[in-house]
C-alpha positions as a Markdown table, in Angstrom:
| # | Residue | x | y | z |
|---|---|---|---|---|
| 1 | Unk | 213.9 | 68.7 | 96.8 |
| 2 | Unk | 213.4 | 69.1 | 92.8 |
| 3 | Unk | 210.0 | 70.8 | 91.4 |
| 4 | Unk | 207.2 | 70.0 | 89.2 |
| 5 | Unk | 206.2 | 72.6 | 86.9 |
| 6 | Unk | 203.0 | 72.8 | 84.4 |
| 7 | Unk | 202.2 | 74.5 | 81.2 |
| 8 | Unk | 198.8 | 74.1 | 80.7 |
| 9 | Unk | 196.1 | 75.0 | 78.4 |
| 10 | Unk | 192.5 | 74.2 | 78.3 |
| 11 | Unk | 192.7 | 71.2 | 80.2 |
| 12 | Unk | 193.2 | 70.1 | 84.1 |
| 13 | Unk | 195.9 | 67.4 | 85.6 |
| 14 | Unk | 195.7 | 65.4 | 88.9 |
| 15 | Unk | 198.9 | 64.6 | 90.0 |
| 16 | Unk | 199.2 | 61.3 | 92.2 |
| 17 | Unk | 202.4 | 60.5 | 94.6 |
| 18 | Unk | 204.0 | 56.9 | 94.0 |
| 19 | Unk | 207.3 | 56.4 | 95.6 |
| 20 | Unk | 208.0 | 60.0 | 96.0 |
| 21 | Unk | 206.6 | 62.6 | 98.3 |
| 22 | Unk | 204.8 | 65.6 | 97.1 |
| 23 | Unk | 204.0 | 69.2 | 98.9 |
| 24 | Unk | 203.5 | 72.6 | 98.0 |
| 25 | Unk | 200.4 | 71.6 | 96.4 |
| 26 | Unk | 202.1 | 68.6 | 94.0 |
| 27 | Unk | 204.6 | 71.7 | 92.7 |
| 28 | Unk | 207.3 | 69.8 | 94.6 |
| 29 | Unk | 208.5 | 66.2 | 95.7 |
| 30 | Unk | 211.4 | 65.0 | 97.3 |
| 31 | Unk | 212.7 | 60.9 | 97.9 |
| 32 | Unk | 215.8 | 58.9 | 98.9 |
| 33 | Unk | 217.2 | 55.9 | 97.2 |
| 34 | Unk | 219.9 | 53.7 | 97.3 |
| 35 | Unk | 222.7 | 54.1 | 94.4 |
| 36 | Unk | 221.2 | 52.1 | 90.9 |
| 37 | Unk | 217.8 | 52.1 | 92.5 |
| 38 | Unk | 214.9 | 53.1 | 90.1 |
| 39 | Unk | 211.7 | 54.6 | 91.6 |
| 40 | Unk | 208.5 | 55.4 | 91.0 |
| 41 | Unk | 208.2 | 58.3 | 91.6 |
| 42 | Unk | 204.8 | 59.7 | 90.5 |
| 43 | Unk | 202.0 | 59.7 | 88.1 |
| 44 | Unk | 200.6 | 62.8 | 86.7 |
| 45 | Unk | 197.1 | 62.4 | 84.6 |
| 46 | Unk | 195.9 | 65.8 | 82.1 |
| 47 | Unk | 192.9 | 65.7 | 80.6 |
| 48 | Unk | 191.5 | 68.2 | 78.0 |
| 49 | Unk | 189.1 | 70.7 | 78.9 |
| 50 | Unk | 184.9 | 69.7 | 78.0 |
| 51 | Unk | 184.8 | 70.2 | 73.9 |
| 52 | Unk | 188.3 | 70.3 | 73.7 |
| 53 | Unk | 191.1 | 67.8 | 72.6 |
| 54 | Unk | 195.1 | 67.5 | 72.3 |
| 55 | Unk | 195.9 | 68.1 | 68.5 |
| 56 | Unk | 199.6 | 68.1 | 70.2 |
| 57 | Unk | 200.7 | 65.2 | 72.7 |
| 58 | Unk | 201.4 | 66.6 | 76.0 |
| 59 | Unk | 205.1 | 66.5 | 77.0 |
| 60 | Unk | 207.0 | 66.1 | 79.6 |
| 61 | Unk | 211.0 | 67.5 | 79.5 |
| 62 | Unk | 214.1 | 66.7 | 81.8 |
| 63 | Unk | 216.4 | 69.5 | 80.3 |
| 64 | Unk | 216.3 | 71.5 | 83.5 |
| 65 | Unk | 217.9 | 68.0 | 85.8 |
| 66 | Unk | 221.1 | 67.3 | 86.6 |
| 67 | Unk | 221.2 | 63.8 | 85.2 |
| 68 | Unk | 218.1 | 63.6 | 82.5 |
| 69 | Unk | 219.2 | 60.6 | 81.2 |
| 70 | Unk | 218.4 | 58.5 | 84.6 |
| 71 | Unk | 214.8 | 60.2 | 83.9 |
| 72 | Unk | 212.2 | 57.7 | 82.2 |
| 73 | Unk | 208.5 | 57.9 | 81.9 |
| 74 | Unk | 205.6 | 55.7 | 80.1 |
| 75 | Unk | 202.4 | 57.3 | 79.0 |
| 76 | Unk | 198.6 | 55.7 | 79.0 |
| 77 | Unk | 196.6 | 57.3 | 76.3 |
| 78 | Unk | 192.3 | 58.0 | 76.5 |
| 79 | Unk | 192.0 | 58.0 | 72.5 |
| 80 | Unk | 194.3 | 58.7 | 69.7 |
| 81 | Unk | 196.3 | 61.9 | 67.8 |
| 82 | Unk | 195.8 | 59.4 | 64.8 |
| 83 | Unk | 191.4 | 59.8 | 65.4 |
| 84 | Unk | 190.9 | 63.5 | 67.0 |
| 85 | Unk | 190.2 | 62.4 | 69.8 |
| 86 | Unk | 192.8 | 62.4 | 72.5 |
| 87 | Unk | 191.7 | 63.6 | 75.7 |
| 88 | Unk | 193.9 | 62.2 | 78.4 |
| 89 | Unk | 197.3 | 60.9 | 78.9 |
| 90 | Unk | 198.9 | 59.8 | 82.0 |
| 91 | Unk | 202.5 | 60.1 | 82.6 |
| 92 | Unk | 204.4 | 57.5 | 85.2 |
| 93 | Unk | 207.4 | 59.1 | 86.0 |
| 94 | Unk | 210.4 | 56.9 | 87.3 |
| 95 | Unk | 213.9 | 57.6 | 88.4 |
| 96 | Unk | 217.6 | 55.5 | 88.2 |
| 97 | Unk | 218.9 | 57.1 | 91.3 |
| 98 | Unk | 223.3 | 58.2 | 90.7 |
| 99 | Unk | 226.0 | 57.5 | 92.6 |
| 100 | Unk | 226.2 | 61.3 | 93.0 |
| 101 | Unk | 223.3 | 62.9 | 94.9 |
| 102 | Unk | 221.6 | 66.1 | 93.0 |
| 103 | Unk | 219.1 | 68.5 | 93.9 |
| 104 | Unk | 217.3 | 71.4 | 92.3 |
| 105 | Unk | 215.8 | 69.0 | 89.5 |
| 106 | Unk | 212.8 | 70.6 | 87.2 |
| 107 | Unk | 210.6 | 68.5 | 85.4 |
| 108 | Unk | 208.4 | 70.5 | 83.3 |
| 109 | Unk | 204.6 | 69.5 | 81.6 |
| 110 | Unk | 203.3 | 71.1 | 79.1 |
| 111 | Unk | 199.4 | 70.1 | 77.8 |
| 112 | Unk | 197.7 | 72.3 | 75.7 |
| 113 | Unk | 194.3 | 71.2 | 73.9 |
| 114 | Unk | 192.2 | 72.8 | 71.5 |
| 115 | Unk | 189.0 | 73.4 | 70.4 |
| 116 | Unk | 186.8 | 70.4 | 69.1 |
| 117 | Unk | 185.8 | 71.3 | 65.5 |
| 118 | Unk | 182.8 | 68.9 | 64.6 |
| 119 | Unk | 181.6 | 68.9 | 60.6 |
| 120 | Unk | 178.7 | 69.8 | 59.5 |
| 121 | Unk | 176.8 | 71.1 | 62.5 |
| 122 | Unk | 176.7 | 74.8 | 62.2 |
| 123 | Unk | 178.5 | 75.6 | 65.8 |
| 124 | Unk | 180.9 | 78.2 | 66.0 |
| 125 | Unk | 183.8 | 77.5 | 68.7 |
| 126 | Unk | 186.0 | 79.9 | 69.6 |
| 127 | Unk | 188.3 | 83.4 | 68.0 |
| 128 | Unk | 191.3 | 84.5 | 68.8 |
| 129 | Unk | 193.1 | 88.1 | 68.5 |
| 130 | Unk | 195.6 | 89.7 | 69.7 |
| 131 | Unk | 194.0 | 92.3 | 72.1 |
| 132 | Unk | 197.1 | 94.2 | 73.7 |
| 133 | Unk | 197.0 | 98.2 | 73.7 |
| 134 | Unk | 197.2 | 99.3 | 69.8 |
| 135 | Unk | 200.5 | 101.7 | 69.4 |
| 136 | Unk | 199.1 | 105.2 | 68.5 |
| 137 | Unk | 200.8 | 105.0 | 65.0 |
| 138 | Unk | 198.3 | 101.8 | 64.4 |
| 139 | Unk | 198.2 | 98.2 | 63.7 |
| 140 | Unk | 197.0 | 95.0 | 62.0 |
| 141 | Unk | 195.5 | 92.5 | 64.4 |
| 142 | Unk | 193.6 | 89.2 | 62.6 |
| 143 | Unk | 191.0 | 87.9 | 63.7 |
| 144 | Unk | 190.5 | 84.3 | 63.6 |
| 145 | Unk | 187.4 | 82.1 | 64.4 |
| 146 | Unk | 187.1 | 78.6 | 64.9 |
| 147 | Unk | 183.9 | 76.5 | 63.7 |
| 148 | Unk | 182.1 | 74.0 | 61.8 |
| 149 | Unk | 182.8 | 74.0 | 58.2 |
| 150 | Unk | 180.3 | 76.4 | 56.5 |
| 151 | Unk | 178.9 | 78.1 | 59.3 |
| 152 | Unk | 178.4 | 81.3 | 59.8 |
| 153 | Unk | 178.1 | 84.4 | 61.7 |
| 154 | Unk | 178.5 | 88.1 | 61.5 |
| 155 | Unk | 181.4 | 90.2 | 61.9 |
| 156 | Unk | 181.6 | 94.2 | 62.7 |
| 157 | Unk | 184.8 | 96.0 | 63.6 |
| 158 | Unk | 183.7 | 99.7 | 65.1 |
| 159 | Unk | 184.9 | 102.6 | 67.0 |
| 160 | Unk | 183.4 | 102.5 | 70.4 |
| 161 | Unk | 180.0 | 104.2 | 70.0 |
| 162 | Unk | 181.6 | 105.4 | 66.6 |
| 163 | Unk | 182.1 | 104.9 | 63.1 |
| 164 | Unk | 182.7 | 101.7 | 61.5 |
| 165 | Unk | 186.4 | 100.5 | 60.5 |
| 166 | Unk | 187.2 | 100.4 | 57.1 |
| 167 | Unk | 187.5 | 97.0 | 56.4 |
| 168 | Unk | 189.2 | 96.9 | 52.7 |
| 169 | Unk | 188.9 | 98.9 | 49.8 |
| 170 | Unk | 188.4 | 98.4 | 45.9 |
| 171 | Unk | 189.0 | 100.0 | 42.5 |
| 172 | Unk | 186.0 | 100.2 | 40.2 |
| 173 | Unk | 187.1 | 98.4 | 37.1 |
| 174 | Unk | 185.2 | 100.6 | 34.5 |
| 175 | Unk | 182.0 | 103.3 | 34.0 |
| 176 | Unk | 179.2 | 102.1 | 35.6 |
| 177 | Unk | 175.8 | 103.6 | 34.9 |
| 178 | Unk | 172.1 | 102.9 | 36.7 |
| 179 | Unk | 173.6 | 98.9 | 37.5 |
| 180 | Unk | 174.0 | 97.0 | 40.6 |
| 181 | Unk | 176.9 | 95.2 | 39.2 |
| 182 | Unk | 180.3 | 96.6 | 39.9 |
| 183 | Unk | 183.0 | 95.5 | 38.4 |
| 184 | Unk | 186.4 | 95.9 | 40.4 |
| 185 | Unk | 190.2 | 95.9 | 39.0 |
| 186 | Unk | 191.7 | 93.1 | 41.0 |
| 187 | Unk | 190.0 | 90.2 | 42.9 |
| 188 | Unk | 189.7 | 91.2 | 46.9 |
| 189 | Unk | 189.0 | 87.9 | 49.1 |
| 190 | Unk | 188.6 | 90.6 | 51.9 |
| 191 | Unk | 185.1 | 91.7 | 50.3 |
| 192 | Unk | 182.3 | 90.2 | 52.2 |
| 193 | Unk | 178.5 | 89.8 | 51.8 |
| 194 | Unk | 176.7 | 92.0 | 54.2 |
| 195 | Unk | 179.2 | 95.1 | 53.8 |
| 196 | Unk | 178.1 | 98.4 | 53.8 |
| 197 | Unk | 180.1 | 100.3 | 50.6 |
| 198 | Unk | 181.2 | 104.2 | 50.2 |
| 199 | Unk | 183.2 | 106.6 | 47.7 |
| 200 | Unk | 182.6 | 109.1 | 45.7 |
| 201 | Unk | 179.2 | 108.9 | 43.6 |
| 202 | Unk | 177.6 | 106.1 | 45.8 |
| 203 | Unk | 174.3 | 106.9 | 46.1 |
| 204 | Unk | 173.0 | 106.1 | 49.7 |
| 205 | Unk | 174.4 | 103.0 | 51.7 |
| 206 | Unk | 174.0 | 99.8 | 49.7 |
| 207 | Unk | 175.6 | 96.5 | 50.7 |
| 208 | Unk | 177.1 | 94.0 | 49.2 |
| 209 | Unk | 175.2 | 91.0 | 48.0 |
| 210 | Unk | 177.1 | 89.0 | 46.1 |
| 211 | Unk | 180.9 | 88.6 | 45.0 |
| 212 | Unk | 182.2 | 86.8 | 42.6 |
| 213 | Unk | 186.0 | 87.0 | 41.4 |
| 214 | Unk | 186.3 | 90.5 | 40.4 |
| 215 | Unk | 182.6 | 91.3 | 40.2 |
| 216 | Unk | 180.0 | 92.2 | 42.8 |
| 217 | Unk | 176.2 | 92.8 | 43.0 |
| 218 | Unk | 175.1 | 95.9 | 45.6 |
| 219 | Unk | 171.9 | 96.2 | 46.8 |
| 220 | Unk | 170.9 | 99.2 | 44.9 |
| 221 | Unk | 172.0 | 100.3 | 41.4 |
| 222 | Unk | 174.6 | 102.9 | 41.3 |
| 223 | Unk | 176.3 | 105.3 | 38.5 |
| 224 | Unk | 179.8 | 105.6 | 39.1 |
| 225 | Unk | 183.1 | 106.6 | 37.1 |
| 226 | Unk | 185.9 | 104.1 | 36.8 |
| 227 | Unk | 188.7 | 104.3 | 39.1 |
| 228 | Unk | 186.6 | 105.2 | 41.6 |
| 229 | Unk | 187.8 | 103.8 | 44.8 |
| 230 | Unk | 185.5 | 102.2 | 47.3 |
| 231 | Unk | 185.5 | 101.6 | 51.2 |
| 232 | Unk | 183.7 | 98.6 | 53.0 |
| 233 | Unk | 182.9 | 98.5 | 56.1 |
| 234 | Unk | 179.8 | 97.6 | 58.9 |
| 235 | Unk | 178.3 | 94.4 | 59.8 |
| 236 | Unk | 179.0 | 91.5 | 57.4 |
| 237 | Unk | 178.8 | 87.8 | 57.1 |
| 238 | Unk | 181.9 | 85.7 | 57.5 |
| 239 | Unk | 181.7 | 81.5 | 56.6 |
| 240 | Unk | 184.2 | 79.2 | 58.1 |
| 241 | Unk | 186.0 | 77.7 | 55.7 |
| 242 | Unk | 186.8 | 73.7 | 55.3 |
| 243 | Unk | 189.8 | 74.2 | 57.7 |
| 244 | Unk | 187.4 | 75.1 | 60.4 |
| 245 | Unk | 188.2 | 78.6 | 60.3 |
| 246 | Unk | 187.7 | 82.4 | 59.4 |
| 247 | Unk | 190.3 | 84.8 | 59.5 |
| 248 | Unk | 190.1 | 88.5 | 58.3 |
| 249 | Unk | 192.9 | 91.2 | 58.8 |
| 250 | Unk | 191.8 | 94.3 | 60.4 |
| 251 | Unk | 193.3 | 97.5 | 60.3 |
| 252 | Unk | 194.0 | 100.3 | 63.3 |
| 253 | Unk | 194.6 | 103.6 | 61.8 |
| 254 | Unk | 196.9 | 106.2 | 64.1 |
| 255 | Unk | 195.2 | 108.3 | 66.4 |
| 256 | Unk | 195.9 | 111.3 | 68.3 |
| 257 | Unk | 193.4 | 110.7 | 71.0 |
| 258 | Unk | 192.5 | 107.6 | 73.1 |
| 259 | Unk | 190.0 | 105.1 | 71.6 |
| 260 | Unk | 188.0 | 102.3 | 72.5 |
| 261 | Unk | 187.9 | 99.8 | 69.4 |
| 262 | Unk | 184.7 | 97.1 | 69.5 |
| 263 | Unk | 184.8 | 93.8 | 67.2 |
| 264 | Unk | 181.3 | 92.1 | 67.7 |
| 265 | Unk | 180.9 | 88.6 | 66.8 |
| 266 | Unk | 177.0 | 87.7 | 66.2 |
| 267 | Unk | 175.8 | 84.2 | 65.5 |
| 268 | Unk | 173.1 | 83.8 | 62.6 |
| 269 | Unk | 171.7 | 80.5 | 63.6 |
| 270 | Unk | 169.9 | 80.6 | 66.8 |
| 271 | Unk | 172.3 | 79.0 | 69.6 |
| 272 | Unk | 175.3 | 78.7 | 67.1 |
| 273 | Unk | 177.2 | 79.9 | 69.6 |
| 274 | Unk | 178.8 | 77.1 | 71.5 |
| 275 | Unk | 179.8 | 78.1 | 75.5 |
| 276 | Unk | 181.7 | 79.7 | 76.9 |
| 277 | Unk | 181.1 | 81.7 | 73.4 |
| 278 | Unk | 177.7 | 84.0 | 73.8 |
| 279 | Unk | 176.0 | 86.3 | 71.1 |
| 280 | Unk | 176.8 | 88.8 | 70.7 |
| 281 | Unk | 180.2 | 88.9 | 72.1 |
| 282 | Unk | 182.0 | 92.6 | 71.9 |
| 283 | Unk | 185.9 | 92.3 | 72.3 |
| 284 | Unk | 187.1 | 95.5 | 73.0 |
| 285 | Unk | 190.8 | 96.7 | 72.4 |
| 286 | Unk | 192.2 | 100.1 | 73.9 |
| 287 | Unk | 194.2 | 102.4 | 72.0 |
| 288 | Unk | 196.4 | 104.9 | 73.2 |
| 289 | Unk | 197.3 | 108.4 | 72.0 |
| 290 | Unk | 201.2 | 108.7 | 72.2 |
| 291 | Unk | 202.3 | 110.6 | 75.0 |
| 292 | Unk | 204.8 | 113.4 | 75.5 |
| 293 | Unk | 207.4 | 113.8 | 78.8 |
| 294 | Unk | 208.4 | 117.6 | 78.7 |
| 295 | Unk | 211.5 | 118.4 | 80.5 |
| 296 | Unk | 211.7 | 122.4 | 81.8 |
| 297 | Unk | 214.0 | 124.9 | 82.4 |
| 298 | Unk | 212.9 | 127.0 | 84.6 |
| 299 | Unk | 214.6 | 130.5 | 86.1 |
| 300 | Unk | 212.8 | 131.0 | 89.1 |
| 301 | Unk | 214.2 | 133.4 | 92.1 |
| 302 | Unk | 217.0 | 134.5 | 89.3 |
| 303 | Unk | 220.4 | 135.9 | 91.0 |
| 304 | Unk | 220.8 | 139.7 | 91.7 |
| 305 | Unk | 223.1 | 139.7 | 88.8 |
| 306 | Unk | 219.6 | 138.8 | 86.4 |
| 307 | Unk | 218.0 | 136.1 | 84.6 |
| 308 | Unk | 220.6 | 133.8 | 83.0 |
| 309 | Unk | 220.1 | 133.3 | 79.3 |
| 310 | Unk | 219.2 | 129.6 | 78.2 |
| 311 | Unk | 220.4 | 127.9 | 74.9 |
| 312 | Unk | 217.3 | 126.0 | 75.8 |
| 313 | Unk | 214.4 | 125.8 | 77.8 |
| 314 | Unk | 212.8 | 122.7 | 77.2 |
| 315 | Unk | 213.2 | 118.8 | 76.7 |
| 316 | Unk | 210.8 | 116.3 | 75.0 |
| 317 | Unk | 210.6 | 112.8 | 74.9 |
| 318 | Unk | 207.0 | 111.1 | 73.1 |
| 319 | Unk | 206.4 | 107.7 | 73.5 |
| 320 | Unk | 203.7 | 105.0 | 73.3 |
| 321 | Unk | 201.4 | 105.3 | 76.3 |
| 322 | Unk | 201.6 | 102.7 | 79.0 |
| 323 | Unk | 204.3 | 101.3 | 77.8 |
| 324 | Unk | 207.4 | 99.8 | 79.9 |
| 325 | Unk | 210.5 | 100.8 | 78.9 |
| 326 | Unk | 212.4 | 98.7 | 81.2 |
| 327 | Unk | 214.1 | 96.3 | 78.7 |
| 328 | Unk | 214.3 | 99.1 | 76.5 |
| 329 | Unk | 215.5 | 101.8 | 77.5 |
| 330 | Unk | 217.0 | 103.5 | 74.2 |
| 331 | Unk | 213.4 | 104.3 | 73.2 |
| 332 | Unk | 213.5 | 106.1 | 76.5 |
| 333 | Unk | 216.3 | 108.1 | 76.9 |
| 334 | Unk | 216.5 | 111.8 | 76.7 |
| 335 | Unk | 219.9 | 113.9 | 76.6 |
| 336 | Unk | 219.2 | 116.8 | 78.5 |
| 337 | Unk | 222.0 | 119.5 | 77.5 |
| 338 | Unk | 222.3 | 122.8 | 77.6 |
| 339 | Unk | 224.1 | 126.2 | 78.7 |
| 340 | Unk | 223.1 | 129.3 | 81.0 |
| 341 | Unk | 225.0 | 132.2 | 80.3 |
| 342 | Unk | 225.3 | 135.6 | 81.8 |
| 343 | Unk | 227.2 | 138.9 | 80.9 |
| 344 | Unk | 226.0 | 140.9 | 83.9 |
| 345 | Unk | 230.0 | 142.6 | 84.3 |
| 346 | Unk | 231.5 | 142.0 | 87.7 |
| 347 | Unk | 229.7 | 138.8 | 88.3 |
| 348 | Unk | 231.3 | 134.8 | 87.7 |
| 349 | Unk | 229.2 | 132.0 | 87.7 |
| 350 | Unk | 229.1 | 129.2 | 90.5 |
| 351 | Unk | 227.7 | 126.1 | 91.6 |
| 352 | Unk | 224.1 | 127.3 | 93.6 |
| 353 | Unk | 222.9 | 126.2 | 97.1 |
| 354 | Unk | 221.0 | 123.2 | 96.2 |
| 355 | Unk | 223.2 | 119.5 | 94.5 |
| 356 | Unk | 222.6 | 118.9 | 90.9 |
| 357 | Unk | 220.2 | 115.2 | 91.5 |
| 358 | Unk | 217.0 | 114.1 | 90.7 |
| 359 | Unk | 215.5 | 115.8 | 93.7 |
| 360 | Unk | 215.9 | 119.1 | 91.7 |
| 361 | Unk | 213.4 | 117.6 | 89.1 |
| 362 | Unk | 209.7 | 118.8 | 90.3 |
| 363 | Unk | 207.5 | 115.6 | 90.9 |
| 364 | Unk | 204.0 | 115.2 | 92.3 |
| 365 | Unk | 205.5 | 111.9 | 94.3 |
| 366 | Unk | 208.4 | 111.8 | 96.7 |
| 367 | Unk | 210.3 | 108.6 | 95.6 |
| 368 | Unk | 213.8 | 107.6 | 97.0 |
| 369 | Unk | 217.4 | 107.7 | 94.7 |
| 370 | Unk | 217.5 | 108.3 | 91.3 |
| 371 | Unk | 213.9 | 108.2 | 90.7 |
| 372 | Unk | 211.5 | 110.3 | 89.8 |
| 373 | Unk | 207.3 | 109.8 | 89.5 |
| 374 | Unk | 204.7 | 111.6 | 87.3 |
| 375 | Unk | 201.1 | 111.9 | 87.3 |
| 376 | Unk | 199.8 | 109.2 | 85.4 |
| 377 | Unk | 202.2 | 106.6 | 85.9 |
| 378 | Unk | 205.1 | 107.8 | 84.4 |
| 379 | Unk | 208.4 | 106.6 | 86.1 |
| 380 | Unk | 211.9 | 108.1 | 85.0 |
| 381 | Unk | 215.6 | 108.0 | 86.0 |
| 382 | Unk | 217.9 | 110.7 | 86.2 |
| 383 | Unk | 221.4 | 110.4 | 85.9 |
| 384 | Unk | 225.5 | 111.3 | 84.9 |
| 385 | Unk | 224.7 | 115.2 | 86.1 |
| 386 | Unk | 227.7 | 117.3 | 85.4 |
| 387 | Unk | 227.4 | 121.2 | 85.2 |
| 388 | Unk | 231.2 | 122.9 | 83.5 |
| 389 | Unk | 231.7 | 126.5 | 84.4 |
| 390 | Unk | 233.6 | 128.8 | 82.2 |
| 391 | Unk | 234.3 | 132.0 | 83.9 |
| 392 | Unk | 237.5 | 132.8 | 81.3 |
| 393 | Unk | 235.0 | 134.9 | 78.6 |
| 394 | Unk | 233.2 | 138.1 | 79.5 |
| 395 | Unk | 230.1 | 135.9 | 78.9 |
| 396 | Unk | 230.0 | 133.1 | 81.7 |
| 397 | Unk | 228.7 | 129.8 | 80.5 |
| 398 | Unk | 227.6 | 126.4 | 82.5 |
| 399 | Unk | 227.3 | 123.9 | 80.7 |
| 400 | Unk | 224.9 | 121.5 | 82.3 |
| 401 | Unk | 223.6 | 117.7 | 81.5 |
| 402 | Unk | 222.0 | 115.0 | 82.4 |
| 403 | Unk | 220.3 | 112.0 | 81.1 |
| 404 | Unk | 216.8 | 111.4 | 81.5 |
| 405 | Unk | 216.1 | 107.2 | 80.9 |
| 406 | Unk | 212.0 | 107.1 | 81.0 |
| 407 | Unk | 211.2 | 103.5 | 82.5 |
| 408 | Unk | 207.4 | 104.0 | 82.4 |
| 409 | Unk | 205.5 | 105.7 | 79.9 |
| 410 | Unk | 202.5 | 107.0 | 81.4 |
| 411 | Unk | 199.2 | 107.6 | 80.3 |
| 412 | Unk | 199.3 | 111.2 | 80.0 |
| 413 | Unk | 201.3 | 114.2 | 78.9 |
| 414 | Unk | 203.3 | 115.5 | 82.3 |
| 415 | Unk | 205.9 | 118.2 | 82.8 |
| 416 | Unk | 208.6 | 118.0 | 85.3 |
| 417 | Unk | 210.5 | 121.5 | 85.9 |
| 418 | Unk | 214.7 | 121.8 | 86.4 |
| 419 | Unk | 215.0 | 125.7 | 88.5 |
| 420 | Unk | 218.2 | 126.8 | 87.4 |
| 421 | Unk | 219.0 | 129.0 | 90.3 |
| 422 | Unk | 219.1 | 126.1 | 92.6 |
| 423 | Unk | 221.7 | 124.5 | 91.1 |
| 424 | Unk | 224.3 | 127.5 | 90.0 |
| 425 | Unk | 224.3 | 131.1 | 90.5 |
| 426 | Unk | 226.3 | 134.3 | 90.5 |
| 427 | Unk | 228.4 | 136.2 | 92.8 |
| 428 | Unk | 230.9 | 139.5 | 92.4 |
């Protein structure tokens, strides 16, 4: 039996059994040939999604077979790459069957289509950004949208019931007094109409209303000092441009606290907004604050001979929340090493009542082996324990280890606690 596998993107497929037999809903076929036989085996049809074509042809790839060169396949085309505006393409797969029988064949499909960008109609399409969890130390995400050239919308980038993001920033090119006009030091294509602008000796919150090269127009007239650096930010209008789009970096600062970040996308002209697309649409993109895993050394129930003395009693290990460590795991690891001493006379050092494992680590979740679990998601392993006794001085040291190899990050700070009377102790 070989299988059928499909990449696919914005479009659909219908996938039609010649010579071969298909099951698992068409993701598998299966036939049986004489030697130098070809077959049909089937055809497979993928059309583009409504308002959307293949800028790309779809493919169709016999790497994963045993013997891809007795692989052939003709294609029957609804439109052209050549005029924007192929939206179908049917594949006919045939076979030249070997002298040598193979199985575990994977023929794989990829179709992805795009977005239809019409000219000179005003409609705005699509956007794309990247909207994983933001890292606490910040990012840069851009934001693209697809449209007709020339058309227009509105584009805010705000914290979550919250400020405004900073958008870009400027250097006021020389003294400016009672004028509307500002000129800046260095051009800024980031600078858009709409705007809202700040700094020090801006009087109330004036837009921007025109830019041109290194000059813009605000609102309202201003007296300002040169050098003075300005912040833009709040609603403002972004044009597609003759590529059919708009694309504008925007900046995450770090943040020691979790926030909820909201781009909203507004259309100007009534029913711009072509569906799925509605106005306004609010994309919303979670950041994290980083979180810290606090390892403890605790000295519970201490011996009669006393409390031992700790080189240390505490381990950290900060990370970015939510985040799976699992391919990673240098990010994750902590060494945890350090000595309990005691010079209570008459008394040596020995191993305590309880193993040195992960069961000694204090968790809110029983879990199995190596494992321990955390509040909040946080998943760690604990391994290579080794605890050295040295009875030979007046003071008697352990030395104890471990390593701690956080797989999941969770979602909050948590402490798990080491006792270390359960694992050595003292005795005359």
């Amino acid at each position: 039996m070989a299988s059928i596998t499909s990449i696919l993107k914005n479009c659909t497929e219908i996938t039609t059994a010649v010579d071969a037999t298909l099951s698992n809903n068409n993701t598998t076929y299966s036939i049986s040939a004489f030697p130098n036989d070809t077959k049909t085996l089937f055809t497979k049809k993928v059309t583009a999604s409504t308002n959307f074509v293949f800028n790309q042809e779809p493919t169709v790839s016999f790497l994963n077979t045993l013997n891809p060169d007795n692989y052939s396949f003709t294609v029957v085309d609804t439109g052209s790459l050549a005029n924007n505006n192929l939206t179908a393409r049917e594949f006919t797969i045939k076979y030249l069957f070997p002298f040598e029988s193979s199985t575990g064949d994977s023929i794989v499909f990829n179709s992805k289509a795009d977005p239809v960008i019409a000219t000179s109609t005003g409609k705005i399409y699509s956007y794309s950004i990247e909207d994983s969890n933001i890292p606490s130390y910040g990012d840069k995400r851009i934001l693209t949208v697809n449209g007709d050239a020339n058309a227009t919308l509105t584009v805010r980038a705000k914290i979550n019931g919250g400020a405004d993001l900073t958008m870009t920033t400027a250097i006021v090119k020389s003294n400016v007094s009672g004028s509307a006009t500002i000129p800046i030091k260095t051009i800024n294509p980031d600078i858009y109409v709409g705007m809202t602008v700040s700094g020090t000796g801006i009087s109330g919150t004036p837009t921007v209303v025109s830019i041109t090269n290194n000059t813009m127009v605000l609102s309202a007239a201003q007296t300002i000092n040169a050098n003075t650096v300005l912040s833009f930010s709040g609603s403002f209008t972004a044009k597609i441009g003759s590529n059919g789009l708009f694309q504008i970096g925007i900046g995450f600062p770090s943040t020691t606290s979790d926030i909820v970040y909201n781009i909203i996308l507004t259309e100007i002209a009534s029913n711009s907004f072509v569906s799925p697309l509605t106005s306004p649409k609010t994309i919303a993109i979670n950041q994290y604050a980083a979180t810290t895993i606090t390892f403890g050394i605790t000295n519970n129930n201490p011996p009669a001979s006393g409390s031992f003395t700790l080189s240390q009693n505490s381990f950290t290990n900060t990370g970015e929340a939510n985040r799976d460590n699992s391919l990673t795991t240098e990010t994750g690891q902590t060494r945890i090493l350090f000595t309990a001493s005691t010079s209570a006379a008459g008394y040596s050092i020995v191993l305590g009542s309880q193993e040195f494992e992960s069961a000694r680590w204090s968790s809110p979740t029983a879990v199995q082996g190596k494992y321990i679990q955390l509040n909040g998601g946080t998943i760690i392993a604990m391994e290579d324990f080794s605890i050295v006794i040295d009875n030979s001085q007046s003071t008697k040291v352990a030395t104890i280890s471990c390593l701690a190899t956080i797989l999941f990050h969770g979602s909050s700070d948590q402490t798990t606690n080491l006792n270390i009377n359960d694992i050595i102790t003292t005795q005359q």
